[in-house]
Residue frames as qw, qx, qy, qz and C-alpha x, y, z in Angstrom:
[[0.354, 0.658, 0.216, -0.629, 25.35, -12.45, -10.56],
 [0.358, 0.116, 0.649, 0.661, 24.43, -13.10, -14.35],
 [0.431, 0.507, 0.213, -0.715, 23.19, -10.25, -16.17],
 [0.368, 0.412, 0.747, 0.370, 21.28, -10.45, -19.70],
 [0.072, 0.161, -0.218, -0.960, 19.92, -7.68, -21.94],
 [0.327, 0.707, 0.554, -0.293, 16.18, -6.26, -22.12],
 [0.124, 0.027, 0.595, 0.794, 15.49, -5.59, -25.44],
 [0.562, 0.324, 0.114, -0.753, 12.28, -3.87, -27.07],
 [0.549, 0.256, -0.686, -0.403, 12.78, -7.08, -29.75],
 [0.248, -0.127, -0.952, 0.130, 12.84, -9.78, -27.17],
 [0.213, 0.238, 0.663, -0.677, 9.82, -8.25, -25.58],
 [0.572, 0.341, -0.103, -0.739, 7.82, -7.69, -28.81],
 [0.467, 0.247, -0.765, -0.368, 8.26, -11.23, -29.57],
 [0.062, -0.140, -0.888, 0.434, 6.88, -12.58, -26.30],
 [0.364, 0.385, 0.550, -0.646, 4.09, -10.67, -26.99],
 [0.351, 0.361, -0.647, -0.572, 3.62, -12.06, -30.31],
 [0.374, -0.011, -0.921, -0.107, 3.75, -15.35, -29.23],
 [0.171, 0.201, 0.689, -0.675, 1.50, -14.40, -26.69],
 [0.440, 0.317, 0.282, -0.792, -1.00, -13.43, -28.83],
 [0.421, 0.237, -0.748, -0.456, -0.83, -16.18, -31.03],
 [0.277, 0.031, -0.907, 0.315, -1.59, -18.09, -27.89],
 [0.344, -0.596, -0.698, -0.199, -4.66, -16.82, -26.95],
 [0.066, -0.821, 0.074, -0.562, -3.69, -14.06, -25.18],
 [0.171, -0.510, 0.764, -0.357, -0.98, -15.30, -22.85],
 [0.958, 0.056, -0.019, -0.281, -2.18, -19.24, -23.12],
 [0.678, -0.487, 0.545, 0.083, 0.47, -21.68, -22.02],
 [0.323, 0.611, -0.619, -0.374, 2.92, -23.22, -25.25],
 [0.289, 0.167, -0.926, 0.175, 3.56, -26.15, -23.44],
 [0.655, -0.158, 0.389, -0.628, -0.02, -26.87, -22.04],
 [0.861, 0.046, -0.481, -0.156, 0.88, -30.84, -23.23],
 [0.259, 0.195, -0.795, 0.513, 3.36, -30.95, -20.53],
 [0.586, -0.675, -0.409, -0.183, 1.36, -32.17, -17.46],
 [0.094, -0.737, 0.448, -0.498, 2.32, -30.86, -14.32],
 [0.924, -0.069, -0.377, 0.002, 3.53, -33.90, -12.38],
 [0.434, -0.721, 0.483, -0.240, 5.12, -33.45, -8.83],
 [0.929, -0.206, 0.261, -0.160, 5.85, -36.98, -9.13],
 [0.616, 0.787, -0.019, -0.036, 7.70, -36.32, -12.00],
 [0.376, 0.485, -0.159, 0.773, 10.01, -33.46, -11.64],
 [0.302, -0.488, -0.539, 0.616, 10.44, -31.28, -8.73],
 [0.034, 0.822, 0.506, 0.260, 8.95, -28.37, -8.14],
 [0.384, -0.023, -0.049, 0.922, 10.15, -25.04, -8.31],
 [0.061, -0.750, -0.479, 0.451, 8.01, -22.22, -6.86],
 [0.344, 0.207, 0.240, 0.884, 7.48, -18.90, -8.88],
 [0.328, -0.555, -0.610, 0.461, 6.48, -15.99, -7.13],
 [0.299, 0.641, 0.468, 0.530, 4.96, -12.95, -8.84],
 [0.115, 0.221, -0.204, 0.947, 5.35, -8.94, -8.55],
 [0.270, -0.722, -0.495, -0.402, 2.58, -7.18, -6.70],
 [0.057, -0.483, 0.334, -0.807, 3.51, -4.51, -4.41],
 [0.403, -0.318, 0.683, -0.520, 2.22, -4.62, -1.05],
 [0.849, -0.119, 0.166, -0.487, -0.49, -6.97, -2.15],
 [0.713, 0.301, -0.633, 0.039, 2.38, -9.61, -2.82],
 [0.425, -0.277, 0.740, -0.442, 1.62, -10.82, 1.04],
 [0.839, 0.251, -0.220, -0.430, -0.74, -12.82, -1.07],
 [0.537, 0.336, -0.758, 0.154, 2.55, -15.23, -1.39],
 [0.062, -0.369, 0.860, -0.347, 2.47, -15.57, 2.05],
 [0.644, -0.081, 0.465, -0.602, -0.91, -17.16, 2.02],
 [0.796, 0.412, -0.263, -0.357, -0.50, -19.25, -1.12],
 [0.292, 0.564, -0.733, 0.244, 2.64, -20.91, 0.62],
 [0.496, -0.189, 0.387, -0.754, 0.58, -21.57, 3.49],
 [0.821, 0.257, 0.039, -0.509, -1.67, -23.64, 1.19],
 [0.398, 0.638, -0.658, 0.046, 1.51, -25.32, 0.08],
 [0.006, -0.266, 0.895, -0.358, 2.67, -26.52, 2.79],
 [0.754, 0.017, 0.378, -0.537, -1.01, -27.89, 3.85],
 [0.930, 0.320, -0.034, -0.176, -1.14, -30.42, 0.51],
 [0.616, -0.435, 0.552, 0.355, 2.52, -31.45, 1.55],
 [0.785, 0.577, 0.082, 0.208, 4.09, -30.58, -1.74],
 [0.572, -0.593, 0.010, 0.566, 7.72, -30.25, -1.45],
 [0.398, 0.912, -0.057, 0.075, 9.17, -27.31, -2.94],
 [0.894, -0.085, 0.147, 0.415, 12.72, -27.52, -4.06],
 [0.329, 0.056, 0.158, 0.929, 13.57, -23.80, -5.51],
 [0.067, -0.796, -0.479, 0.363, 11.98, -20.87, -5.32],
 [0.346, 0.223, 0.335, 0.848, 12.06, -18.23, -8.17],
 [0.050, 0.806, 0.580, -0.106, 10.55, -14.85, -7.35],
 [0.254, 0.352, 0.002, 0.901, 10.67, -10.82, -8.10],
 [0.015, -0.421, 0.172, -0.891, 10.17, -7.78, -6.39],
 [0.597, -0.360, 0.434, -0.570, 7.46, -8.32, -3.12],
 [0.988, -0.031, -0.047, -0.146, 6.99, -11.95, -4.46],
 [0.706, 0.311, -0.541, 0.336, 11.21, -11.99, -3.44],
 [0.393, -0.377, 0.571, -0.614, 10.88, -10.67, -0.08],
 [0.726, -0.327, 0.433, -0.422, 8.58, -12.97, 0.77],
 [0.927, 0.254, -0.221, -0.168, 10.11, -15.78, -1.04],
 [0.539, 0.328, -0.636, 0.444, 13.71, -15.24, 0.29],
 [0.281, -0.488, 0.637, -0.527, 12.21, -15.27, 4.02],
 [0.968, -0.010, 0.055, -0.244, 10.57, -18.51, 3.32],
 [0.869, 0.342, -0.302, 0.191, 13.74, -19.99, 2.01],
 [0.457, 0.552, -0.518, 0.468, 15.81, -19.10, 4.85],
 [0.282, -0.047, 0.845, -0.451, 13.61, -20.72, 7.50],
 [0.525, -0.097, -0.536, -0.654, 11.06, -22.90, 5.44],
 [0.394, -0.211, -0.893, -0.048, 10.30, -24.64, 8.63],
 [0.068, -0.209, -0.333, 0.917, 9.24, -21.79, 10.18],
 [0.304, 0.729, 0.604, -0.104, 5.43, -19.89, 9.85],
 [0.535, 0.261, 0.310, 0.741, 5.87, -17.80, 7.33],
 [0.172, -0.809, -0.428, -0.364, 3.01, -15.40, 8.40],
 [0.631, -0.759, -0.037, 0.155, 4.71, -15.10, 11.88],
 [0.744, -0.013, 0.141, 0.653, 7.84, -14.87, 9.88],
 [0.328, 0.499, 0.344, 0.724, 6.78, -11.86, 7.85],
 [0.405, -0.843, -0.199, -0.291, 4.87, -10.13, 10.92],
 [0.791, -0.409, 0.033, 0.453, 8.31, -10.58, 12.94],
 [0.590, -0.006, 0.221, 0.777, 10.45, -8.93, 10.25],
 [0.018, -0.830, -0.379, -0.409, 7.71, -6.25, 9.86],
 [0.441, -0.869, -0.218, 0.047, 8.39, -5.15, 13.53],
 [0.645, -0.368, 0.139, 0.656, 12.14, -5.14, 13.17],
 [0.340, 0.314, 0.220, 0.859, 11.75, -2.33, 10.34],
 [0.150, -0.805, -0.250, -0.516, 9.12, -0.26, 11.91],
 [0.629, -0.717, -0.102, 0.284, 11.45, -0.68, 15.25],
 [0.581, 0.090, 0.138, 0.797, 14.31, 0.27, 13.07],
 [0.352, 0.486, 0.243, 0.762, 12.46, 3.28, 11.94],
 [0.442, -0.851, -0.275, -0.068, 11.53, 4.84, 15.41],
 [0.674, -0.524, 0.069, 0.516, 14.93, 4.57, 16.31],
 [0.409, 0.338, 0.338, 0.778, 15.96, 6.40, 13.41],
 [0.013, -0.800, -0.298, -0.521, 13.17, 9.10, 13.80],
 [0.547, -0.811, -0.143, 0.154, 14.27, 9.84, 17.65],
 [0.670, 0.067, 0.269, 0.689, 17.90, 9.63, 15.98],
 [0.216, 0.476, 0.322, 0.789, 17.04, 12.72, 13.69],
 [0.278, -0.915, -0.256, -0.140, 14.70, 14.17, 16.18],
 [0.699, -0.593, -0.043, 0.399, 17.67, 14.50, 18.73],
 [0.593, 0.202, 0.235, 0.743, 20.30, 15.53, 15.88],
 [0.179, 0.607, 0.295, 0.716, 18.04, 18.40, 14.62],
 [0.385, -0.846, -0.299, -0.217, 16.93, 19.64, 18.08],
 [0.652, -0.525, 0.062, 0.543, 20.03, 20.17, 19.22],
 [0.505, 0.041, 0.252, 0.825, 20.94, 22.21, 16.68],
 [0.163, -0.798, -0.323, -0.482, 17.73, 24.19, 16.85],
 [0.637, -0.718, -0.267, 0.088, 18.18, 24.55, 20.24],
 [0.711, -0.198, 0.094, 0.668, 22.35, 25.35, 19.94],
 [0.428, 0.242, 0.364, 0.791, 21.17, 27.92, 17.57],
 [0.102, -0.768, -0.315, -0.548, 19.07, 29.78, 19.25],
 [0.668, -0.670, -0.086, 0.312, 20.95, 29.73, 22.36],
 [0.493, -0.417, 0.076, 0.760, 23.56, 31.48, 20.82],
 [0.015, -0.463, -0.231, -0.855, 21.26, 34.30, 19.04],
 [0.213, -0.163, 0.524, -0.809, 20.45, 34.89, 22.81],
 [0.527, -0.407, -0.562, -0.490, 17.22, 33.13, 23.05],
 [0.452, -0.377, 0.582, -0.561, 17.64, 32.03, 26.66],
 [0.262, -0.122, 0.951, -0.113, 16.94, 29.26, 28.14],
 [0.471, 0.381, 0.446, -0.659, 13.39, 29.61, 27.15],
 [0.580, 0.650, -0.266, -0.412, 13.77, 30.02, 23.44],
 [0.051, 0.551, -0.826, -0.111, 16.61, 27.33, 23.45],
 [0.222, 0.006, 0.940, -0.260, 14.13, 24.59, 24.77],
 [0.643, 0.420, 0.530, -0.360, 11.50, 25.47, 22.74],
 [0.542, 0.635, -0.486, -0.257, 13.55, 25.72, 19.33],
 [0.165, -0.409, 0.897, -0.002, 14.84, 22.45, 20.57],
 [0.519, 0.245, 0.796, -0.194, 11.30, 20.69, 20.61],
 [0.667, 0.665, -0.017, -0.335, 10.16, 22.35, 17.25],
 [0.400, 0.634, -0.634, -0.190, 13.20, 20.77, 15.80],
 [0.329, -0.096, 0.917, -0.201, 13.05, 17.44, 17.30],
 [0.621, 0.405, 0.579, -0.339, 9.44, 17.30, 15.84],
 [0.434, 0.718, -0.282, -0.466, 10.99, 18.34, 12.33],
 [0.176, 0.409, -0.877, -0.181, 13.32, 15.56, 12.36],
 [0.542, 0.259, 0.783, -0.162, 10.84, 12.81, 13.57],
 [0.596, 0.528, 0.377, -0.473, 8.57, 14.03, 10.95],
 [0.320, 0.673, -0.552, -0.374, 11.38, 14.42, 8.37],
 [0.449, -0.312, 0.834, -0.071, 12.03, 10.52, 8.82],
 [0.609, 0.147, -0.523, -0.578, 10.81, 8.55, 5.27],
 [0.683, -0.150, 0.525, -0.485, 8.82, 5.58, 6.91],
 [0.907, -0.042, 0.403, 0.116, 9.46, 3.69, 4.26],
 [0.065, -0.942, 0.249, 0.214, 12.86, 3.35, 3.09],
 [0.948, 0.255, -0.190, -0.009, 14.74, 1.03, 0.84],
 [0.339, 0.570, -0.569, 0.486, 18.04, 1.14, 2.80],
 [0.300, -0.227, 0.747, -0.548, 16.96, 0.61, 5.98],
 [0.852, -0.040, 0.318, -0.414, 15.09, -1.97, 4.71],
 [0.652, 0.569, -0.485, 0.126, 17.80, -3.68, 3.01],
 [0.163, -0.580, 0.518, -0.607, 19.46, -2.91, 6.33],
 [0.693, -0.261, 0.420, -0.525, 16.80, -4.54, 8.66],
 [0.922, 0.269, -0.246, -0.131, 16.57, -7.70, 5.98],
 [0.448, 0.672, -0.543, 0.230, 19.77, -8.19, 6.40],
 [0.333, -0.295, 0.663, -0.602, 20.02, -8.39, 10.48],
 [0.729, 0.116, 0.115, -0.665, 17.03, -10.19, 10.14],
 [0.915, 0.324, -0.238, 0.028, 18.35, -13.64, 7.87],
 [0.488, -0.760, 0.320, 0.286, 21.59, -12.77, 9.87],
 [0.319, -0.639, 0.583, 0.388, 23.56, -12.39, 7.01],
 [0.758, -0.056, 0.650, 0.005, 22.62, -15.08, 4.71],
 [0.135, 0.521, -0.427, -0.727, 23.75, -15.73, 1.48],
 [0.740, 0.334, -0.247, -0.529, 21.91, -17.30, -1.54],
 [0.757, 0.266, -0.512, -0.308, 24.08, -20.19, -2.06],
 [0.052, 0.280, -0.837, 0.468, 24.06, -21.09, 1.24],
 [0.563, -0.059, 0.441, -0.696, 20.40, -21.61, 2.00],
 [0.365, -0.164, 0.916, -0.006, 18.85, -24.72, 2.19],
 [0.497, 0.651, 0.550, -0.164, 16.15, -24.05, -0.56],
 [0.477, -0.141, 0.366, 0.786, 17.60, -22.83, -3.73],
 [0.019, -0.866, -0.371, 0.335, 16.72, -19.37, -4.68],
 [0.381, 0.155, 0.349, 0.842, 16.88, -16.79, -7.54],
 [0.326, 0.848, 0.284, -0.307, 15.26, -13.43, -8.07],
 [0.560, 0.285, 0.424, 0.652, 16.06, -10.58, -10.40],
 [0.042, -0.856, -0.090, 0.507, 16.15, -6.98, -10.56],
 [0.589, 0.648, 0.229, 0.425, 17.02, -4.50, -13.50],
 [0.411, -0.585, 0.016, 0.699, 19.88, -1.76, -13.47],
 [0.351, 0.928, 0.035, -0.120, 20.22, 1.32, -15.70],
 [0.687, -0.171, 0.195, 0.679, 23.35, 1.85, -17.68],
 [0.020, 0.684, 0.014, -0.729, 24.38, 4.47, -20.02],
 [0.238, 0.206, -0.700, -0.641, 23.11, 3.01, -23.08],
 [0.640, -0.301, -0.476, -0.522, 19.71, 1.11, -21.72],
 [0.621, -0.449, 0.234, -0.598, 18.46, -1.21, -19.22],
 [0.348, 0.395, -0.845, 0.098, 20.27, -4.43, -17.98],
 [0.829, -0.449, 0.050, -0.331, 18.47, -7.30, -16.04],
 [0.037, 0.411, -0.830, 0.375, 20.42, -9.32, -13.60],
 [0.839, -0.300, -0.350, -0.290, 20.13, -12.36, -12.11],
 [0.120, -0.594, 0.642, -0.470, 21.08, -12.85, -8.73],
 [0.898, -0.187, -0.252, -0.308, 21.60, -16.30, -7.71],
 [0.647, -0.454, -0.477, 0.385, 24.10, -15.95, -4.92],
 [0.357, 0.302, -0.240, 0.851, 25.67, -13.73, -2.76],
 [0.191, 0.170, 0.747, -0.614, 23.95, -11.92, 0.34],
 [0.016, 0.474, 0.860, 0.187, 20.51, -12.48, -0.01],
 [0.021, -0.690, -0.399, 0.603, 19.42, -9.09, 1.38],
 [0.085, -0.321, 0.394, 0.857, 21.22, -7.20, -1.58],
 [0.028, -0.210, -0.801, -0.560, 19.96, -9.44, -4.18],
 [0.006, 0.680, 0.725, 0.107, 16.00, -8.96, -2.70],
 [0.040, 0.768, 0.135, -0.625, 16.70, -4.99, -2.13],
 [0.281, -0.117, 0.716, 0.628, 17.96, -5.34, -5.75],
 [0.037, 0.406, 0.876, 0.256, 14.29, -6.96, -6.81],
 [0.165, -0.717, -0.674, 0.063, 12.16, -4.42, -4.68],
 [0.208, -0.323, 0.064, 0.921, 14.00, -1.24, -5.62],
 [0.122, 0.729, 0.646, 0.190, 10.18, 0.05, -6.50],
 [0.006, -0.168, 0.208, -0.964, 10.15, 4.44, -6.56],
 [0.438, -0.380, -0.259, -0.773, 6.60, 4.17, -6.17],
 [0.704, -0.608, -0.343, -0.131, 7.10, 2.88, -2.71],
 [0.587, -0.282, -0.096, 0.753, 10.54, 3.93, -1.72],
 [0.207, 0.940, 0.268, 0.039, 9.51, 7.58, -2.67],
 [0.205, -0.877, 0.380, 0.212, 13.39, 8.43, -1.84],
 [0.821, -0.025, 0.507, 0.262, 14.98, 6.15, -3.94],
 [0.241, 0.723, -0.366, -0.534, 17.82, 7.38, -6.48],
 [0.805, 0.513, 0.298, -0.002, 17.99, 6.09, -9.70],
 [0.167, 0.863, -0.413, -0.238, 21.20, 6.39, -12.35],
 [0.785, 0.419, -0.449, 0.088, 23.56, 3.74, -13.66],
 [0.366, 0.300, -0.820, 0.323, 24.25, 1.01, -11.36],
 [0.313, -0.044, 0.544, -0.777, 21.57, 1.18, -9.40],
 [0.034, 0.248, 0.965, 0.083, 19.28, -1.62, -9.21],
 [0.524, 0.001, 0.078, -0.848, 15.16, -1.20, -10.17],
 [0.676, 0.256, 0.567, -0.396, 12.18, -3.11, -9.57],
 [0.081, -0.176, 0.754, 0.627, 11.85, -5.55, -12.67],
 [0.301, 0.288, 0.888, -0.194, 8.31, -5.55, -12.84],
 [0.407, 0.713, -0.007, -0.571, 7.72, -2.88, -15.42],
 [0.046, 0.222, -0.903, -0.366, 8.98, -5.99, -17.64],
 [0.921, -0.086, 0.046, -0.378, 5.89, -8.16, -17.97],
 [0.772, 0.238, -0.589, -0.033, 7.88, -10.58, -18.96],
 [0.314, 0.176, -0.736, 0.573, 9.83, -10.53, -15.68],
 [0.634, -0.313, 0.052, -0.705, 5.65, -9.68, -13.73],
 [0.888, -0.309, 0.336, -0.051, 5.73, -13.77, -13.13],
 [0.122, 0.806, -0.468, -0.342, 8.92, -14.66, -14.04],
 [0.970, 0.084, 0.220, -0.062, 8.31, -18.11, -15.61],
 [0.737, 0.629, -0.134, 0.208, 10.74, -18.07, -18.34],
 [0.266, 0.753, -0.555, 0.232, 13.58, -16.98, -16.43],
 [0.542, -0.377, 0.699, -0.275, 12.88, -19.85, -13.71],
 [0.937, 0.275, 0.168, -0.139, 12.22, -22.25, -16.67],
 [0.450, 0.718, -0.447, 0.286, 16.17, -21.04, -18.15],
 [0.274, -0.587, 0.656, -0.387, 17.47, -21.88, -14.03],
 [0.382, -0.188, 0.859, -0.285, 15.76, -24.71, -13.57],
 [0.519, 0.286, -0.377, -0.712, 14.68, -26.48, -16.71],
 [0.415, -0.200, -0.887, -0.030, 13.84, -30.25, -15.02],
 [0.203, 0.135, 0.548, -0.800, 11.14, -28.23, -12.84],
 [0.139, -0.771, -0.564, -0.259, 7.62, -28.11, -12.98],
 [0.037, 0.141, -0.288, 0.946, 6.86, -24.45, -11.86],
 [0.211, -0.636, -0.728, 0.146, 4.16, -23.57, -9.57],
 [0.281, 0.234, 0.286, 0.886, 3.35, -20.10, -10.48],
 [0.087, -0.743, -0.511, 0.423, 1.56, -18.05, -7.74],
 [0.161, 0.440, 0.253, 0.846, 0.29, -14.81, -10.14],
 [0.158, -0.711, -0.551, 0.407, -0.59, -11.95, -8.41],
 [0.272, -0.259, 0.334, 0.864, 0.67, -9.57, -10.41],
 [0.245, 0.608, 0.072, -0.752, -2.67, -8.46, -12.16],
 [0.224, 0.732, -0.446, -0.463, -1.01, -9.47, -15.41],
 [0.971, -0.011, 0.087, -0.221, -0.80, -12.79, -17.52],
 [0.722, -0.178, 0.517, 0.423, 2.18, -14.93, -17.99],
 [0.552, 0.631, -0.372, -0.399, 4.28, -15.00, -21.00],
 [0.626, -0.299, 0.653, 0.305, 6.02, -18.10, -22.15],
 [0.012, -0.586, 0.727, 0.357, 7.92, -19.77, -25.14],
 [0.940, 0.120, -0.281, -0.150, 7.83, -22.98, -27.34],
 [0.345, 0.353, -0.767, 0.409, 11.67, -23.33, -25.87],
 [0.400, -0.575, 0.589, -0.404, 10.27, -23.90, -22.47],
 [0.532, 0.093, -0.833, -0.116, 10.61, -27.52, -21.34],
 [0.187, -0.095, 0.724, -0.657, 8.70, -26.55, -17.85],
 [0.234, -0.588, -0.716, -0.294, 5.35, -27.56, -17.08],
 [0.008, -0.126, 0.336, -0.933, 3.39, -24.75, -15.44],
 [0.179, -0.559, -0.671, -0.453, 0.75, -24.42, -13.45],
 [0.020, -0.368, 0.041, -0.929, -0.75, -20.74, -12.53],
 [0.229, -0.673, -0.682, 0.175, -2.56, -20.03, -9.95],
 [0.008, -0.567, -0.355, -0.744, -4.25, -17.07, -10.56],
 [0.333, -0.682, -0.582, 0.291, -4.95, -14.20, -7.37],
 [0.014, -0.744, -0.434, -0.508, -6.81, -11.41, -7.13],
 [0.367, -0.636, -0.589, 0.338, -6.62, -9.33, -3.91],
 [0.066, -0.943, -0.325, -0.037, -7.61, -5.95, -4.84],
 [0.230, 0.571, -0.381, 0.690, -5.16, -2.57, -4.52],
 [0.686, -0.577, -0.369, 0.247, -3.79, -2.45, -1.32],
 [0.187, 0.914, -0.251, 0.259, -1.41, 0.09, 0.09],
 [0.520, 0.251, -0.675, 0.459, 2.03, -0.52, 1.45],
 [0.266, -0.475, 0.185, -0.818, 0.45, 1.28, 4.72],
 [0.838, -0.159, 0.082, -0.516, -2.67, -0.82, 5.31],
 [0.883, 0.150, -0.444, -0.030, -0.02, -3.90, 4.95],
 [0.311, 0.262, -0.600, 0.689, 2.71, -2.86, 7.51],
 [0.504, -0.263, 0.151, -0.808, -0.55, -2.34, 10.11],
 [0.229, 0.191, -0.948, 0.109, -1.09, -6.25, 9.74],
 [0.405, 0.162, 0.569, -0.697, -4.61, -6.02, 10.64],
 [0.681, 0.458, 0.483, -0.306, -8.02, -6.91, 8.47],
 [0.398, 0.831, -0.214, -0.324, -6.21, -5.94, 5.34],
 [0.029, -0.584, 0.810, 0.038, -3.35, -8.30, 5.64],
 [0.582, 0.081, 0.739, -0.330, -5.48, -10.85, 6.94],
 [0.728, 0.447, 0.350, -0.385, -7.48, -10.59, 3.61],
 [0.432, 0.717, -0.497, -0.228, -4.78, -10.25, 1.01],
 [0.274, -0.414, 0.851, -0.170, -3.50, -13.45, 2.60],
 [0.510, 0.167, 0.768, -0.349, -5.86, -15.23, 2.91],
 [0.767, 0.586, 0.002, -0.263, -6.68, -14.98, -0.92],
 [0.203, 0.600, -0.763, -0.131, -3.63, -16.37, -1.69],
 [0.373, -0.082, 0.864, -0.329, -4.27, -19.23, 0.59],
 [0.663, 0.225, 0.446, -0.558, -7.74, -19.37, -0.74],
 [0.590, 0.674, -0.166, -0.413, -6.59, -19.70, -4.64],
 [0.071, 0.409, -0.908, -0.050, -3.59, -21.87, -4.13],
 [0.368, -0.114, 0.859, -0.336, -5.94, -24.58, -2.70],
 [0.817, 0.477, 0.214, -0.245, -8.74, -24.82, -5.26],
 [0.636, 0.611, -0.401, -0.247, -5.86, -25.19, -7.83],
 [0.053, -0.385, 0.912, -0.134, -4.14, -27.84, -5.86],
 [0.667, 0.081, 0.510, -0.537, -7.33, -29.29, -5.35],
 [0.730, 0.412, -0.168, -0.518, -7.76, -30.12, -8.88]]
């Protein structure tokens, strides 16, 4: 893990040069992008649920046989970046629709877990303020249904958890595609970004996707990792995959709403592909129906015209 400091200076100066640039216009738009070149290093952008996008833009990837050689992403664009990299011969779609089921099996078993816990203790407790059997079996089911319901459906531990099981274990600088995200931690004197380029690979992407506005139970406090995407800078995180891997070209899948920033320092060439797919909810994504389908499938749809060119 290497961390750096987020400053309000280093961020007011990216958006300087940004706006000197035409409002977020590339520094280094002489560099050509040139697979032929330099390898290519993959950079994979925030967007809450609708960062499934990635999985279609990867898709597209693989179709124009370009090999990708690293893979830099944050918060949903590292989920789906660190399950590509830890079976890249694998479908990724079927990958992500696999690891979907193992958290929403995780979280049944949990909710029957709590149901059982609390109904028994409804049930213990009203057997022994006499209810009878009667009362005992039906303070059991009203508490059973408290704890199912009580059960957060989505949960950034047990998804850590499930990730984990899931990669069985793996760790960053073992995998066979070489792989960084980032996440930001509170201290008692500001906000610290990290870069996590080994160690297990679950941590580091629960690290990236430690979002409250989808973990709704998530604590916050010094040491505790957050979602770096209230950085722009860190929204597609060129610059810090241009600092990792500065003989890349980056292929820069934006979903993220937001434009790039870069530097005169960089020495990457970049080229953005730009996707749109609308607000989505985490909900309507874990369902994996017509919604999913579409958020994909714009990924897919955008990567390919820009390969095309």
């Amino acid at each position: 893990m290497i961390a750096r400091v987020v400053t309000g200076f280093r961020v007011a100066i990216v958006l300087l040069v940004a706006a000197l640039q035409l409002g977020g216009g590339c520094a280094h738009q002489g560099r050509r992008f040139d697979p032929a070149a330099r390898r290519t290093c993959l950079v994979l952008s925030v967007a809450g649920p609708a960062g499934v996008a990635h999985i279609g833009a990867i898709a597209a990837i693989k179709e124009a046989r370009l090999p990708i050689d690293c893979v830099v992403g944050n918060s949903m664009g590292a989920l789906v970046g660190g399950l590509y990299v830890t079976a890249p011969g694998e479908d990724l779609d079927g990958r992500f629709r696999a690891f979907t089921g193992a958290y929403v099996g995780a979280t049944k078993a949990e909710a029957v877990r709590n149901g059982l816990g609390l109904g028994i203790i409804a049930g213990g407790v009203a057997a022994a303020n006499g209810g009878g059997k009667a009362g005992s079996a039906a303070a059991f089911v009203a508490g059973a249904a408290l704890g199912v319901a009580a059960t957060e459906k989505l949960e950034h531990e047990r998804m850590v958890r499930v990730l984990d099981d899931f990669v069985h274990g793996a760790a960053i600088e073992r995998l066979p595609i070489r792989y960084v995200t980032f996440y930001q931690e509170g201290t008692a004197t500001g906000v610290v970004a990290r870069k996590a380029d080994s160690g297990p690979l679950a941590a580091a992407v629960g690290g990236s996707v430690a979002n409250p506005l989808i973990f709704s139970t998530l604590a916050f406090g010094p040491g505790r990792p957050i979602d770096p995407g209230a950085d722009r800078v860190s929204a597609t995180p060129v610059q810090d995959a241009c600092a990792a891997f500065p003989d890349a070209n980056l292929l820069a899948i934006n979903a993220s709403g937001q434009p790039i920033f870069t530097d005169a320092t960089m020495t990457c060439p970049v080229l953005e592909v730009r996707v749109d797919p609308g607000m989505v909810s985490a909900a309507e994504v874990m369902q994996l129906g017509d919604v999913y389908r579409r958020v994909v499938a714009s990924g897919h749809a955008a990567t390919r015209t820009a390969l095309a060119r």
